[in-house]
MARGU-306217 format. One line per field, with one value per residue (C-alpha): residue in one letter; x, y, z. Coordinates in Angstrom, 3 decimals, decimal comma, m for minus. Each point is the difference from the previous one (the first is absolute). Example, Ala and Ser with C-alpha at 12.3 -4.5 7.8 and 13.67 -1.06 7.14 Angstrom:
// residues 2
r = (A|S) $
px = (12,300|1,370) $
py = (m4,500|3,440) $
pz = (7,800|m0,660) $
***
This chain:
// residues 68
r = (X|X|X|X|X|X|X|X|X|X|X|X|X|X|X|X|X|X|X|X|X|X|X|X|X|X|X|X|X|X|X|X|X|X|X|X|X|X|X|X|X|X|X|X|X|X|X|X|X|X|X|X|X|X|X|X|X|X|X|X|X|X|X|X|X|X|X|X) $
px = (64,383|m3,692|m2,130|m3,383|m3,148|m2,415|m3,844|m1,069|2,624|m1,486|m3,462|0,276|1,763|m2,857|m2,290|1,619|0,194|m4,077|m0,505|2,168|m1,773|m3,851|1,301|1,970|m3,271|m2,571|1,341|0,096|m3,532|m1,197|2,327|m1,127|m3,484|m0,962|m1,833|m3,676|0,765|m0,832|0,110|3,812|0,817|m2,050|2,082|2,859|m1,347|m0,817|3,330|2,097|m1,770|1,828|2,850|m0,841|m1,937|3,328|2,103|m2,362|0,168|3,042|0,755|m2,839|1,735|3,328|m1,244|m1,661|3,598|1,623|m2,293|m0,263) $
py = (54,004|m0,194|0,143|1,752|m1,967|1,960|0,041|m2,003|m2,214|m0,170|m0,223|m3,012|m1,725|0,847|m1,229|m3,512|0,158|0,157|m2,160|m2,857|0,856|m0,293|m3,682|m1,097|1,128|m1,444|m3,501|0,685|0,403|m2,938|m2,499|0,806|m0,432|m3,384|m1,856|0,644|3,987|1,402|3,423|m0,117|m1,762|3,028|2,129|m1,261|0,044|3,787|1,099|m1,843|2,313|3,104|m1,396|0,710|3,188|1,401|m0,665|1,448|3,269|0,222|m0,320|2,517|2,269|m0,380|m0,248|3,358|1,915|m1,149|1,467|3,176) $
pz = (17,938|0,596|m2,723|1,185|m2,026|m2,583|1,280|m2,933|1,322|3,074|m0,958|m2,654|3,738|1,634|m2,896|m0,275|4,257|m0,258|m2,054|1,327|3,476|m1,740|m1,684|3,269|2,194|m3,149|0,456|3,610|0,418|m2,686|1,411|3,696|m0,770|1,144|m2,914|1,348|m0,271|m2,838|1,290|1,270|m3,628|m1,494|1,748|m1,080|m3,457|0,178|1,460|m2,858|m2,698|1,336|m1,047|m3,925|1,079|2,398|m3,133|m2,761|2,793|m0,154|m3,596|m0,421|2,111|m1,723|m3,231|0,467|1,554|m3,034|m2,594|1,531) $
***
């Protein structure tokens, strides 16, 4: 017997998928950078804050389902 998953199922996945990807790709970036770049460790910098921001989407999004 297959069990078939709920959307919000699915979409807290995809959620958690995201944000893994934006950490795994932040240090990525930042740890690629040579020490001289400051851009490319910027970078790096500025993809790891969607992380929290992915997330607080999410939760938002959630949050607001439940309520109504």
């Amino acid at each position: 017997m297959k069990r078939k998953l709920q959307p919000e199922t699915i979409f807290k996945i995809a959620l958690i998928l995201a944000a893994a990807a934006s950490f795994v790709f932040s240090i990525s970036l930042y740890f690629s950078a040579d020490k001289t770049d400051i851009a490319g460790r910027l970078n790096g910098i500025y993809v790891g804050i969607w992380v929290p921001s992915i997330l607080a989407l999410g939760a938002l999004v959630i949050g607001g389902k439940k309520q109504s």
